[in-house]
Steps between C-alpha positions, in 0.01 A plus 500: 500500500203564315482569132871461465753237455886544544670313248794693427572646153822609309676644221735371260699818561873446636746687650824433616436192509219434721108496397326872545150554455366792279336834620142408616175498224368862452765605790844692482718483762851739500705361811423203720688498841519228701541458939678192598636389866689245595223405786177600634451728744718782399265742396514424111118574395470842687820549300357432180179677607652844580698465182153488350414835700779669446481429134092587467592825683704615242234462220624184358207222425620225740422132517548284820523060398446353795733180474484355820258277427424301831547791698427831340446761700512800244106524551490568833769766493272674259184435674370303207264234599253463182552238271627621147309498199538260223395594164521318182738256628733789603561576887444908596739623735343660833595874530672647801374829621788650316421335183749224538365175323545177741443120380555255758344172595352620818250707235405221310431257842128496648671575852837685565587241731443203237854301520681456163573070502696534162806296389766662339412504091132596609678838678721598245203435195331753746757744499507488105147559465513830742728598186325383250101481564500836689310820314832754634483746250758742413774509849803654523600305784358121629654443845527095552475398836669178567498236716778450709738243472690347129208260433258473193360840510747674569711316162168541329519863520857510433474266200171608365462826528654827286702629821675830505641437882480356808473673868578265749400535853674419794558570910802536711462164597799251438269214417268772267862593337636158480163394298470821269818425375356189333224753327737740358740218392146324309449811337919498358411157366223607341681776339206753681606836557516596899365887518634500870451383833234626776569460887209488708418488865831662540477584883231741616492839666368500861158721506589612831874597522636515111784218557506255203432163619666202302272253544625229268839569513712787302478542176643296234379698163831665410684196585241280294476740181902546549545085512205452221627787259086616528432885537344584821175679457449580868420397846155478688438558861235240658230723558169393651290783360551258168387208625180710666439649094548132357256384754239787403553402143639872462877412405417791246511770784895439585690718453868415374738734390744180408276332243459820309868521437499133406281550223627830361832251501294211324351813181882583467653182480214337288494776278888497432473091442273557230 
């Protein structure tokens, strides 16, 4: 990575208990959201990206941290290929063609394709510096895309990072349900706040006859918000005209009634806790 070296740096600032860095150099940030799963595979960064829309679309100056650091895929959903500008030491998020500023690794890598051979402490200082070294302004929102799974990113974020929630992300899957149970219960031991819980790929609607197709089973969400005490923020149909936008870099052109609820949901309750 040329012209900058991740070495991780934080603040003496506490809370609670556990070590949080300070607001970013030059940079304000109101509310920083984080989007966990349990496992991969469950649809957790187009989560995190529509949140980004949905938020954007409402006027609010959005950021988008690309966590998953050996395999980020927020780029591509945006259609953002050129590698981001580093200036005075300081990394300058790509925009979105709504205005939404993106840092990831894919944007700092000569090729998009570039595998990320990193050992643990190497990730996480990475996922510090997206905080730290990164020119983002004045946001209202920065959406946190995580990598799935309870490993050193993921308690990284949780540890590191000024949180005001969690989303999680999961599928009607047993095995998807089992494992995002060990997220949510991460986050209690962390003392981070859970915001609520998305389902996705929650059966699909046949193009040709209507009937709702349940292709991974029924669906679990009431049962898991129910069993888990988490509010559920909604459910999400598998829908291939997503995948098609993700693949055109145009996950900006969806259109979700769901996620703009979520977020008028996210201004009242973040609003009331401060």
């Amino acid at each position: 990575m040329e012209g900058k070296e991740f070495e991780g740096q934080e603040s003496e600032e506490k809370g609670g208990g556990i070590e949080k860095l300070s607001q970013p150099e030059n940079s304000h940030i109101e509310h920083v959201i984080a989007v966990m799963s349990g496992k991969g595979g469950v649809g957790k960064s187009s989560v995190s990206a529509l949140l980004a829309v949905a938020l954007a679309k409402q006027g609010l100056r959005t950021g988008l941290l690309d966590a998953d650091i050996t395999g980020p895929s927020i780029p591509k959903l945006f259609g953002l290929s050129r590698q981001a500008e580093i200036e005075n030491g300081k990394i300058k998020p790509s925009l979105s063609r709504f205005g939404i500023k993106v840092v990831s690794l894919n944007l700092l890598l000569p090729h998009e394709d570039d595998p990320v051979v990193w050992r643990g402490p190497l990730i996480g200082g990475a996922v510090k510096q997206f905080w730290t070294d990164v020119m983002w302004g004045e946001l209202d929102y920065l959406i946190v895309d995580l990598p799935p799974g309870t490993g050193d990113a993921p308690l990284t974020v949780l540890q590191s990072l000024p949180l005001d929630g969690l989303v999680i992300v999961s599928s009607p899957q047993d095995l998807a349900v089992m494992v995002v149970k060990k997220a949510i219960r991460m986050a209690q031991m962390l003392n981070v706040p859970t915001l609520g819980l998305v389902e996705n790929m929650s059966g699909m609607v046949c193009p040709h006859c209507g009937q709702k197709i349940e292709m991974f089973g029924e669906s679990r969400a009431e049962e898991v918000a129910a069993a888990t005490g988490m509010k559920l923020l909604g459910c999400l149909p598998l829908d291939p005209e997503l995948s098609r936008l993700g693949d055109r870099g145009a996950i900006e052109d969806y259109k979700v009634e769901l996620f703009s609820n979520i977020t008028d949901m996210f201004n009242q309750v973040l609003k009331k806790a401060n």
